[in-house]
Each structure stands twice: as C-alpha cells, then as structure tokens.
C-alpha positions as CSV (number, residue, x, y, z in Angstrom):
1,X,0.6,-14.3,-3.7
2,X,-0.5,-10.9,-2.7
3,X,-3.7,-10.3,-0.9
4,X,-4.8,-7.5,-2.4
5,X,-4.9,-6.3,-6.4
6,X,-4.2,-3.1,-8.2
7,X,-7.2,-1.1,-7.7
8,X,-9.0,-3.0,-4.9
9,X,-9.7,0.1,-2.2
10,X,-8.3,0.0,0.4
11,X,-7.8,1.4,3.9
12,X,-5.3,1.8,6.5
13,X,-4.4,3.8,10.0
14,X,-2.1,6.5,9.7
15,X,-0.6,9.7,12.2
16,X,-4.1,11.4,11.0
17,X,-6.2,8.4,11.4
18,X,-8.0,6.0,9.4
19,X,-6.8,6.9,5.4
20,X,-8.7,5.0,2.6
21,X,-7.4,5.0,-1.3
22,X,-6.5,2.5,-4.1
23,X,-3.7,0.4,-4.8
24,X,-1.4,1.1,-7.8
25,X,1.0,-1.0,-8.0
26,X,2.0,-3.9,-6.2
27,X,5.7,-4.9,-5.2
28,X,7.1,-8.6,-4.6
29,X,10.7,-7.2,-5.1
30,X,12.5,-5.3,-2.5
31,X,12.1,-1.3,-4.4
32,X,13.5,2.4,-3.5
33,X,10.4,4.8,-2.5
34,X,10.7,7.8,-1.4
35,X,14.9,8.0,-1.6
36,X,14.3,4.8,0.7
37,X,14.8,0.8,0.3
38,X,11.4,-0.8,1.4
39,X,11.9,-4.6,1.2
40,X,9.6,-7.3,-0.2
41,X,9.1,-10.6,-1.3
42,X,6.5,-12.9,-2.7
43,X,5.4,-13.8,1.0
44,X,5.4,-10.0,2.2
45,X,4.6,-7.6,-0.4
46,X,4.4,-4.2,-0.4
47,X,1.7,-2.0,-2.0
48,X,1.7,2.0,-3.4
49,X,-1.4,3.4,-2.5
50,X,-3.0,6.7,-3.7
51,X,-4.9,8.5,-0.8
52,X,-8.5,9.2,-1.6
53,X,-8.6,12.7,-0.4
54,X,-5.1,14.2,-1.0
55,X,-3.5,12.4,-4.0
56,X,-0.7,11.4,-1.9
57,X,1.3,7.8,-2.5
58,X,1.8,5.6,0.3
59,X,3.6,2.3,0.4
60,X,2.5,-0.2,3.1
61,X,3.0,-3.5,4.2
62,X,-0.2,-5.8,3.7
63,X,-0.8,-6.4,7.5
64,X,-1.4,-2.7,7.2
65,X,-4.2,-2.8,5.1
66,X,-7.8,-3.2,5.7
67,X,-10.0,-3.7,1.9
68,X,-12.6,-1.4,2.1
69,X,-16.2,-2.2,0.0
C-alpha cells in the first residue's frame, strides 16, 4: 500500500537541493518514463511528481520522499 496519495505535497533532495511539488500519479507496476523502465511493485512504488516551481515531472522511489504540510 503506498505511502503517499495523488496530490499529497511532497518534497524530496535533488542535484539543486531540496524540490517540493505534488504527486500525480502513483505506480505499483513496473512503467517506462522518460524512454526508461523504472520498476515497481505493491511494496515499492514509484510516484510522478510535478515540481512546484518549474512544472517539471519527476518519478521517485518513496524512500525519496519527504510529505510536506
């Protein structure tokens, strides 16, 4: 069961630093982003995150993830 659910905000470190933006979608399922395979499961899901300041998707492993109030 994930930890986290579409639209919970969210934050996470990245090579500029800290990066905060909402979840959009949540994968269980291993899925192609990006022209690459990211894997998943029902234990280690994945999420697509929208950046809060540049629009930019992200995917990211839950351990990555921090939920921001």
């Amino acid at each position: 069961m994930p930890k986290y659910n579409v639209g919970d905000h969210v934050s996470w470190n990245s090579e500029a630093g800290f990066v905060s933006g909402h979840i959009m979608r949540i994968h269980q399922k291993d899925f192609v982003f990006k022209g690459y395979t990211h894997h998943a499961s029902d234990t280690e899901p994945q999420y697509e995150i929208q950046s809060d300041k540049t629009d930019h998707v992200a995917a990211h492993k839950e351990s990555a993830l921090s939920k921001e109030t």
